[in-house]
N, C-alpha and C positions, 0 to 999 in steps of 0.2 A: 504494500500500500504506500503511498504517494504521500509524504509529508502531510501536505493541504488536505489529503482524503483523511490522514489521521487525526486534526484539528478541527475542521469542518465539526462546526456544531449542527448541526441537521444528520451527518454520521454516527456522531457520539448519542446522540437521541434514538437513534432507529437503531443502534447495537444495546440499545437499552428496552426501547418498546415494540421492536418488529417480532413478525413473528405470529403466527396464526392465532397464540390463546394467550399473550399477556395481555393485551388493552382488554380483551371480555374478563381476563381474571381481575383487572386494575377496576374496571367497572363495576363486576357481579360483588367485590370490596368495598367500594365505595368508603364512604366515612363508619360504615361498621366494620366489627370484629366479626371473622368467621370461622368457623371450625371446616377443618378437612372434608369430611363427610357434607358440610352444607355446601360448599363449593364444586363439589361431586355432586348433588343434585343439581344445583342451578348450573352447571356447565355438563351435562350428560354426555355428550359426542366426545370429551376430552378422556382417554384413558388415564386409569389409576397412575401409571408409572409417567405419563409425560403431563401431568397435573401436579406429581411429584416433584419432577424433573424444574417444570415451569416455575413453581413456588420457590424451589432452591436457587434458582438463577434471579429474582428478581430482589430475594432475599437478600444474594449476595452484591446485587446493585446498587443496595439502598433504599429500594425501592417496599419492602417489606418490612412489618418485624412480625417476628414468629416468639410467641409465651407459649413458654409449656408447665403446665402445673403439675406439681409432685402427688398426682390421686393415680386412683387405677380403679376406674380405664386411664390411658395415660388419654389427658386432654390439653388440647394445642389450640391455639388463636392465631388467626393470622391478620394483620391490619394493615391497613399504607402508613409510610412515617409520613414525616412533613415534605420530605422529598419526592415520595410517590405521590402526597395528597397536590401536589402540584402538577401534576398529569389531569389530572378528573379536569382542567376546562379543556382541554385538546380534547378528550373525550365526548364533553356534554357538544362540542362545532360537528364531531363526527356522528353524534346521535341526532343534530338536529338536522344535518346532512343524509343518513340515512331516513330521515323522516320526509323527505322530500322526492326518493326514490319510488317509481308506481314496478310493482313487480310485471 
């Protein structure tokens, strides 16, 4: 990659939100916490392991925190930090965009 391709803020943003199921997981998050299994409902077409996969990459972006509480069953939370909660308006232009789409 090209210098300019490495700095490029519009790069640095789509190495961070492309990608077929982050912006629906950034979304189906929103300003609430969710547990594993409810983000498995509301995202169904996304397999176990690459919802897995997805969670630990955005995780690792900054984009997530993940709480896990000491009970058992083991229970985990997932939320946007302040850096993820910074994506939801790029989101809410793509949802008023997709609202404007006639199938």
């Amino acid at each position: 990659m090209k210098n300019n391709e490495i700095n490029c803020p519009v790069n640095k943003a789509l190495n961070i939100i492309s990608g077929k199921w982050r912006l629906r997981i950034i979304y189906e998050i929103g300003t609430k916490k969710r547990r594993f299994g409810e983000l498995k409902r509301l995202i169904p077409e996304i397999s176990e392991k690459m919802l897995i996969q997805e969670l630990k990459s955005l995780k690792s972006h900054k984009v997530l925190t993940r709480k896990a509480y000491p009970e058992i069953p083991p229970k985990v939370e997932y939320s946007l930090s302040e850096h993820g909660k910074s994506i939801l308006p790029i989101i809410e232009e793509i949802e008023k965009y997709g609202k404007t789409i006639t199938p």
